[in-house]
C-alpha positions in Angstrom: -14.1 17.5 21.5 -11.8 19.2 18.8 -13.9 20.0 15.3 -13.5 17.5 13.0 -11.7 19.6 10.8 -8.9 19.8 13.1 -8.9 16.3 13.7 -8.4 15.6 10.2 -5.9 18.2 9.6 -4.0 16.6 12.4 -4.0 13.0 10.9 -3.5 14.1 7.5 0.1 16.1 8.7 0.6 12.4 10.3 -0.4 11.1 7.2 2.3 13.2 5.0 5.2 12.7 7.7 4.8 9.2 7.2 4.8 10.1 3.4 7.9 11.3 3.4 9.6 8.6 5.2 7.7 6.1 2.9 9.4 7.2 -0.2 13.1 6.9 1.7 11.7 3.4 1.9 11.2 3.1 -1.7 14.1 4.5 -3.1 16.4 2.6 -0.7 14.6 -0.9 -0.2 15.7 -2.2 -3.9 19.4 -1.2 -3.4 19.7 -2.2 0.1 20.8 0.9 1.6 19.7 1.6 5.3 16.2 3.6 6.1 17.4 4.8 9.2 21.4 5.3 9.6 22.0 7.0 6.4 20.6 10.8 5.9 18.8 12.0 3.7 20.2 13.2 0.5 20.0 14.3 -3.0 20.1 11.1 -5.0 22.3 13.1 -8.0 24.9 14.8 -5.7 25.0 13.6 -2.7 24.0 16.6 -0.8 23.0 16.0 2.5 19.5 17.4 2.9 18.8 20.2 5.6 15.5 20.0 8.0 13.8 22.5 6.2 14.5 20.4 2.7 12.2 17.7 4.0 9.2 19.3 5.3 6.2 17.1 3.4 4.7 18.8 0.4 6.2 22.0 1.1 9.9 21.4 0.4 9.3 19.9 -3.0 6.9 23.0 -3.7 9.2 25.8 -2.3 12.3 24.3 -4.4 10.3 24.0 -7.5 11.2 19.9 -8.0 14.8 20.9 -7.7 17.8 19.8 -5.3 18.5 23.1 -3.8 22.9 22.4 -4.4 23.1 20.7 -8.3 19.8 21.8 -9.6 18.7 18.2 -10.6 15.3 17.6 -11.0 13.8 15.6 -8.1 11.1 13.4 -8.6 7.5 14.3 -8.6 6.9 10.9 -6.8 7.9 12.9 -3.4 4.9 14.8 -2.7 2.4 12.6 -4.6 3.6 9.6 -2.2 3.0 12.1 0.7 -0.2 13.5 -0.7 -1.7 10.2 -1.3 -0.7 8.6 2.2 -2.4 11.4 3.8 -5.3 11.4 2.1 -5.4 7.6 2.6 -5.2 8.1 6.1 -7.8 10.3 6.5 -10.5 8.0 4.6 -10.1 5.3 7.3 -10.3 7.8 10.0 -13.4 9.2 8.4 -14.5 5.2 8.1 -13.4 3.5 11.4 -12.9 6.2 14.2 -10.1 6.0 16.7 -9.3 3.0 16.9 -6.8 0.0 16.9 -8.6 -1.2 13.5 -7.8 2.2 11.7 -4.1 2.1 13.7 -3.6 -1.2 11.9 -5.4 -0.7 8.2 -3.4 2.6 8.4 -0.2 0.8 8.3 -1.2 -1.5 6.2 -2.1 1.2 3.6 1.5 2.9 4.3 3.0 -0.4 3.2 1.2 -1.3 0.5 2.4 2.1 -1.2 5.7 1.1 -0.9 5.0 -2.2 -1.8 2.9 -0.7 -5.2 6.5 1.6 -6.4 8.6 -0.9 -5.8 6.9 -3.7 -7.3 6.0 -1.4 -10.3 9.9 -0.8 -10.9 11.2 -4.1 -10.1 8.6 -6.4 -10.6 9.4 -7.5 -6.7 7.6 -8.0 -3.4 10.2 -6.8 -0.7 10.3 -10.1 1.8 10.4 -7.3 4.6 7.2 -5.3 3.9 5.4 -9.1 3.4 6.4 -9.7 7.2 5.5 -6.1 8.4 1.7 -7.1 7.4 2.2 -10.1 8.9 3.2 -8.8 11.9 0.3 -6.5 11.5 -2.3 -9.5 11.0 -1.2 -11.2 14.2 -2.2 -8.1 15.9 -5.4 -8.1 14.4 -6.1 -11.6 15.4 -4.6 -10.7 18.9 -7.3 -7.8 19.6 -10.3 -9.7 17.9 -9.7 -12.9 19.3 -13.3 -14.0 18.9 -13.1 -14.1 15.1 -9.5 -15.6 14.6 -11.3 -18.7 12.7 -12.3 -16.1 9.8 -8.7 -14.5 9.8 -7.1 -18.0 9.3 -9.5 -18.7 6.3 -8.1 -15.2 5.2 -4.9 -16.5 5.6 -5.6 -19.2 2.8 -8.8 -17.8 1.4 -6.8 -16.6 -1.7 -2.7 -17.1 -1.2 -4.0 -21.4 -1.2 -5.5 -20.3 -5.1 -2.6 -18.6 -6.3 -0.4 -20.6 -5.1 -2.2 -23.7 -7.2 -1.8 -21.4 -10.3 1.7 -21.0 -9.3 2.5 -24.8 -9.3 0.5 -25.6 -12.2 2.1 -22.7 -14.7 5.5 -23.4 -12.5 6.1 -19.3 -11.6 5.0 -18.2 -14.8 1.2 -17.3 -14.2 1.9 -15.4 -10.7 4.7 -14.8 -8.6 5.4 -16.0 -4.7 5.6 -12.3 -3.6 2.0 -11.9 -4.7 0.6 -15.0 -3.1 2.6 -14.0 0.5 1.0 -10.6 0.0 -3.2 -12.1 0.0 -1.9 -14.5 2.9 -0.5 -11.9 5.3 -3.5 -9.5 3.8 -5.8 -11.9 4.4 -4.8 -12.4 7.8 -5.0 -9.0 8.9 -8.8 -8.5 6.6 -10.6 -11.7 6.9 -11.7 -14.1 4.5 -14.6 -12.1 2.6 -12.9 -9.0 2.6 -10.0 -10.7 1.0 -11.9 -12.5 -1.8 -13.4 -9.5 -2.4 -10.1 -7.8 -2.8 -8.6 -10.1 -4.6 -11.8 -9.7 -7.3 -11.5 -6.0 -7.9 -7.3 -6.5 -7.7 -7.9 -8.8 -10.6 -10.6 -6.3 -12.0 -8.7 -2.8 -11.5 -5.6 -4.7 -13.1 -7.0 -6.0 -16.4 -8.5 -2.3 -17.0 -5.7 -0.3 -16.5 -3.3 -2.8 -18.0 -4.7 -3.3 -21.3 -5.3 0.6 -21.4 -1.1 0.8 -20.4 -0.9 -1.9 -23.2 -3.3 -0.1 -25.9 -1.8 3.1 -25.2 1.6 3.2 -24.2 2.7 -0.3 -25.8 3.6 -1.8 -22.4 4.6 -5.7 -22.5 2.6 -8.1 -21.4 4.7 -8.3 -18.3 2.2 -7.7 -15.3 3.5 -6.2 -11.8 0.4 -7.9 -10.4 1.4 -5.8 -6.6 0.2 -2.6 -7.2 -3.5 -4.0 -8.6 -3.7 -6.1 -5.5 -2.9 -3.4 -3.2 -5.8 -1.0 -4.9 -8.1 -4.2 -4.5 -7.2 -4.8 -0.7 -7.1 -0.8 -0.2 -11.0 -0.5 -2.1 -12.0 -3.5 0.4 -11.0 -2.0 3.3 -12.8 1.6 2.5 -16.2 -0.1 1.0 -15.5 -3.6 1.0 -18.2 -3.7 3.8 -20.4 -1.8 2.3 -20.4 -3.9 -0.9 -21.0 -7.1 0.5 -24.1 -6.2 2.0 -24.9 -4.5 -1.2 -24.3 -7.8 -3.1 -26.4 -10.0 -0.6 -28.9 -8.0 -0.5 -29.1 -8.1 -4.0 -29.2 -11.7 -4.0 -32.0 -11.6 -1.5 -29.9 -13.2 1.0 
């Protein structure tokens, strides 16, 4: 058995490589430019980044936030992106083991940061990342076959709520990529883990964006994504540990 600090060491470098490749997938996604045939570059000059330019963390430290040919700033997004999937990665290690539940929530987590940036800049859900979790969900139901009935009440648990709202305010009080996003999500977490995700999503959101309004006079424009996606990200972590906090509260 290795110690558990190498083990976690070794997901966390996992963790950053993924980082790195997760923030090609935000800059790129919006324009429609190609993840995988185009190389890496400096988004100012063009310069076609070397191996050791794109080493996780240590790159964007060694460089000083600078593109080693024109100088231009880069974007302290890189290794915070990197930082934070690795650290992510680790927490569902440390909460589910090896095993294909953590293989799948640690996907999920990786797309859901992509999905936050882009949604935060754009105001849009990526069709493409909806379908990865999708893809993801199915597995889910594939490997815990016993329980499917609870992932297809995931399915519409929430996304079947929003997408009432959505008729009724006709696209004005919530948009389609946020109701794909708590189907497929729901599909891969279940139905309580969902609702529950979907009540701190909503919770997490009105805090931070009438502290964004109050402070930095941000419209009332909401990119719901990112608040979802901290709501679906708390349920997976401690979502468990919640419920049976709240039921035992209510005696149940």
């Amino acid at each position: 058995m290795l110690p558990a600090v190498v083990v976690y060491g070794i997901i966390f470098l996992y963790g950053i490589v993924i980082g790195s490749f997760l923030n090609v997938c935000i800059y790129r996604i919006p324009v429609h430019e190609s993840i995988v045939r185009v190389r890496s570059h400096c988004m100012g000059c063009g310069y076609q980044l070397r191996w050791y330019d794109l080493i996780p963390l240590f790159s964007w430290v060694f460089l000083r936030g600078r593109c080693r040919k024109c100088k231009q700033q880069i974007s302290v997004q890189y290794p915070l992106v990197e930082l934070l999937n690795g650290v992510l990665w680790c927490l569902i290690y440390w909460e589910y083991g090896f095993s294909v539940e953590a293989l799948l929530y640690a996907f999920l987590f990786s797309a859901l940061i992509v999905l936050s940036v882009i949604d935060f800049r754009t105001y849009e859900i990526p069709p493409g990342i909806n379908l990865w979790i999708l893809a993801l969900g199915l597995i889910r139901v594939a490997t815990d076959y016993v329980g499917w009935f609870d992932y297809l009440i995931g399915f519409f648990a929430v996304s079947a709520f929003l997408y009432l709202i959505y008729r009724i305010t006709r696209g004005r009080g919530i948009g389609g990529g946020d109701i794909k996003l708590m189907a497929v999500c729901g599909l891969l977490l279940g139905w309580q883990l969902i609702v529950l995700a979907f009540v701190l999503g909503c919770i997490v959101g009105s805090v931070i964006h009438l502290l964004r309004m109050k402070i930095s006079g941000q419209g009332h424009v909401l990119a719901f994504g990112p608040y979802l996606s901290i709501g679906v990200m708390l349920s997976v972590l401690c979502g468990r540990q919640m419920l049976v906090w709240y039921l035992s509260y209510l005696g149940i």
